[in-house]
C-alpha positions in Angstrom: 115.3 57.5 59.4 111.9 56.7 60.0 110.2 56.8 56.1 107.1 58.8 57.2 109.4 62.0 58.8 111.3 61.5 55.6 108.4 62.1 53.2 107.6 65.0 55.6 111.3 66.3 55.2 111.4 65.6 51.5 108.0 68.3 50.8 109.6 71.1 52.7 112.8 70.6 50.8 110.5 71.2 47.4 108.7 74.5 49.3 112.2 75.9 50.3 112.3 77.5 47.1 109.4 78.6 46.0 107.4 81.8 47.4 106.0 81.1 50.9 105.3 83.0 54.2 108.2 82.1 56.6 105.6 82.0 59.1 103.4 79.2 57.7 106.2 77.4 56.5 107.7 77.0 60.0 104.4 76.5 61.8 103.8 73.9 59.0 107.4 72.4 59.8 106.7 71.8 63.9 103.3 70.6 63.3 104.4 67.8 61.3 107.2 66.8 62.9 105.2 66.6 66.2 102.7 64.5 64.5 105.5 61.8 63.1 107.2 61.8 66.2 104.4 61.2 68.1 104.9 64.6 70.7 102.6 66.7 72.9 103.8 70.3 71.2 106.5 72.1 70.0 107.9 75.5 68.9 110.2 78.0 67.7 111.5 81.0 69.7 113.6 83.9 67.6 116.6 85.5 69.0 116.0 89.3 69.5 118.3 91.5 70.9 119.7 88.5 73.2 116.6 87.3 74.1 114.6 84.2 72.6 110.9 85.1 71.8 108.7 82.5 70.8 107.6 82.7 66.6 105.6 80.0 66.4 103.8 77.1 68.6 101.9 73.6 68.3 99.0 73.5 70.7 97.7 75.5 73.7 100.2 73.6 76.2 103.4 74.5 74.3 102.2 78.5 73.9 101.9 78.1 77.6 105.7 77.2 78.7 106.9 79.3 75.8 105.3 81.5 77.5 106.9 80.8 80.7 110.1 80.1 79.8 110.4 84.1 77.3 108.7 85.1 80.1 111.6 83.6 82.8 114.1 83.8 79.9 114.7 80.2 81.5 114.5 77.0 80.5 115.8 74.0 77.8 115.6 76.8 74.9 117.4 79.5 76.9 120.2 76.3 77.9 120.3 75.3 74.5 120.6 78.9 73.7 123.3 80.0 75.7 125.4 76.7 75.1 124.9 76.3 71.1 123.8 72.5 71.9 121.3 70.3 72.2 119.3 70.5 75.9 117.2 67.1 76.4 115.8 66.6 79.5 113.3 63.6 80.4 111.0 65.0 82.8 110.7 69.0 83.4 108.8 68.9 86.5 111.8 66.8 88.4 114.3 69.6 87.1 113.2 72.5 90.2 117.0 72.2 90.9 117.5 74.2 87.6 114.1 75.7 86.5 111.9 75.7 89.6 109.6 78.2 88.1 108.8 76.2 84.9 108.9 72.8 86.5 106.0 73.8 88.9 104.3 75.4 85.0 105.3 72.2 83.6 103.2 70.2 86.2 100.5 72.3 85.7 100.5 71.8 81.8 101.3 68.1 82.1 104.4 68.6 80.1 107.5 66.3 80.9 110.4 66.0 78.3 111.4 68.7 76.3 114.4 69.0 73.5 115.8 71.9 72.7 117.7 72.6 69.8 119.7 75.5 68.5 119.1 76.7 64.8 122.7 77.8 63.6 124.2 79.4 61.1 127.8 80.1 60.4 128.5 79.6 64.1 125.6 82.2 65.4 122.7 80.6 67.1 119.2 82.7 65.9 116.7 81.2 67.7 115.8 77.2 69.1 113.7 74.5 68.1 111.9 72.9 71.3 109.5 69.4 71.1 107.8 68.2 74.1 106.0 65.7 75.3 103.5 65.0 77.8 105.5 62.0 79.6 108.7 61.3 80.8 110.7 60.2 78.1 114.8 59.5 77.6 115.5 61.3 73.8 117.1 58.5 71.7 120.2 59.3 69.7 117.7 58.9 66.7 115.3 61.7 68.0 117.8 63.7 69.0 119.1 63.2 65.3 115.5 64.2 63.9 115.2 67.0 65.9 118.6 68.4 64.5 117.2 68.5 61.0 114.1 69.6 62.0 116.0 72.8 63.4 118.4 73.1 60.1 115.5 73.1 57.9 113.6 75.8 60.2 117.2 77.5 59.5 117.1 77.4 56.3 113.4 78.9 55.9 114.4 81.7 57.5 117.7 82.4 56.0 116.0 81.8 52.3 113.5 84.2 53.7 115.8 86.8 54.1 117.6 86.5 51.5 114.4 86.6 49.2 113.7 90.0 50.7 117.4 91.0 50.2 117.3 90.2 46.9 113.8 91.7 46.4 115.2 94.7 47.9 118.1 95.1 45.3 115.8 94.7 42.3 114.0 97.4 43.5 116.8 99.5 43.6 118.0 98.5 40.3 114.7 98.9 38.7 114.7 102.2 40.6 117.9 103.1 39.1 116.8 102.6 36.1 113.9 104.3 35.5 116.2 107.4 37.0 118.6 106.8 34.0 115.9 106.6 31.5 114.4 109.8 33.0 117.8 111.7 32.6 118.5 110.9 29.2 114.7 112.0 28.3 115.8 115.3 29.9 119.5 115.8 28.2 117.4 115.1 25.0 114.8 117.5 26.1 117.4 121.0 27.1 119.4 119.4 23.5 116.5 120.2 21.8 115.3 123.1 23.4 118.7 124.9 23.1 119.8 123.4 20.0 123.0 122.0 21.7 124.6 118.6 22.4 123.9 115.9 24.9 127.2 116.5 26.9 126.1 120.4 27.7 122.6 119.4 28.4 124.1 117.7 30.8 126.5 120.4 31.8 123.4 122.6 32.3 120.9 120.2 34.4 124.1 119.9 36.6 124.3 123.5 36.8 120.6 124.1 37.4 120.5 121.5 40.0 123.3 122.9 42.0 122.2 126.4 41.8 118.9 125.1 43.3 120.5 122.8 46.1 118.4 119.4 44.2 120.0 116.3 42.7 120.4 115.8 39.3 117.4 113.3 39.3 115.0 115.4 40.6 115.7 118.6 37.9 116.0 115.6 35.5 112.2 114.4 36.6 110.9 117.8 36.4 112.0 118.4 32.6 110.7 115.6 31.9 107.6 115.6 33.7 106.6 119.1 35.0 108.2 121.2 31.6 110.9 122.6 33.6 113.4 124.2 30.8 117.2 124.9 31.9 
């Protein structure tokens, strides 16, 4: 593996888990790659609701044929797409037996090769990595190889990404929870008091109060607690 694409591999191995803005990191991720390999552009297109749409893209030429290609919903992402596997092809503009459209774009842009790569996980393609380059150029098994990891990682960021918000999500509702059962034993403690009974029939009457009024428990709780509501 070529040491400088290594290096480059190794710092976003380091970022994965720390805090970081999915899309930075994954802009960050192309960019650098399409410096070490020595490429025109490159992006990543999103699968939403069966369609790819582009996320993120290096350089005005590679926005363009994204462009094109969500556009067309055609092209070396939508192949590698819809066959879960790599799409190289060495010069675009030849291919107007597949992609007439975007070859006639591509000469226009002065893009030529393009790889496309799907980013996978447990068998379900979510979006595609593509890398181009201005001239016609036959992807080496080594490349190819590159570009595979460059995907996985990209993968990765965004399946750490969600499940950072998934997790951020359940702490909430824990912490939510909590305060709720913090807020109910105030209350049973408050009506205990108040009518110089026991926990268990405070309880027994914020239940009752609650149902009579057609409000969860946590609500009559919050308003003993907080508004001086007495059961």
């Amino acid at each position: 593996m070529n040491l400088e694409f290594a290096n480059v591999l190794a710092h976003f191995v380091r970022t994965l888990p720390t805090a970081y803005l999915v899309e930075d990191a994954l802009t960050e991720l192309v960019d650098n790659s399409v410096d070490v390999l020595g490429l025109t552009g490159g992006s990543i297109s999103l699968v939403s609701d069966g369609e790819l749409r582009c996320v993120t893209t290096i350089t005005d030429v590679s926005a363009d044929i994204e462009r094109c290609q969500e556009s067309l919903q055609s092209g070396p992402g939508r192949s590698s797409y819809d066959n879960g596997d790599v799409t190289a092809v060495t010069d675009i503009r030849q291919r107007a037996d597949l992609w007439p459209d975007l070859a006639s774009q591509a000469r226009q842009l002065e893009i030529a090769a393009a790889i496309s790569v799907p980013m996978m996980i447990n068998g379900e393609t979510i979006g595609v990595l593509s890398l181009y380059s201005d001239g016609p150029r036959i992807w080496s098994t080594d490349e190819t190889m590159l570009a595979r990891i460059v995907a996985d990682m990209a993968t990765g960021y965004c399946v750490n990404a969600s499940k950072r918000h998934q997790f951020q999500q359940i702490r909430t509702q824990l912490q939510e929870s909590l305060k709720v059962r913090i807020i109910l034993e105030q209350a049973k403690g408050i009506i205990a008091d108040a009518r110089a009974t026991g926990i268990d029939e405070a309880y027994v009457l914020i239940a009752r109060h609650a149902q009579s009024c057609n409000a969860s428990v946590s609500t009559v709780a919050r308003a003993i607690v907080e508004v001086g509501l007495r059961v």
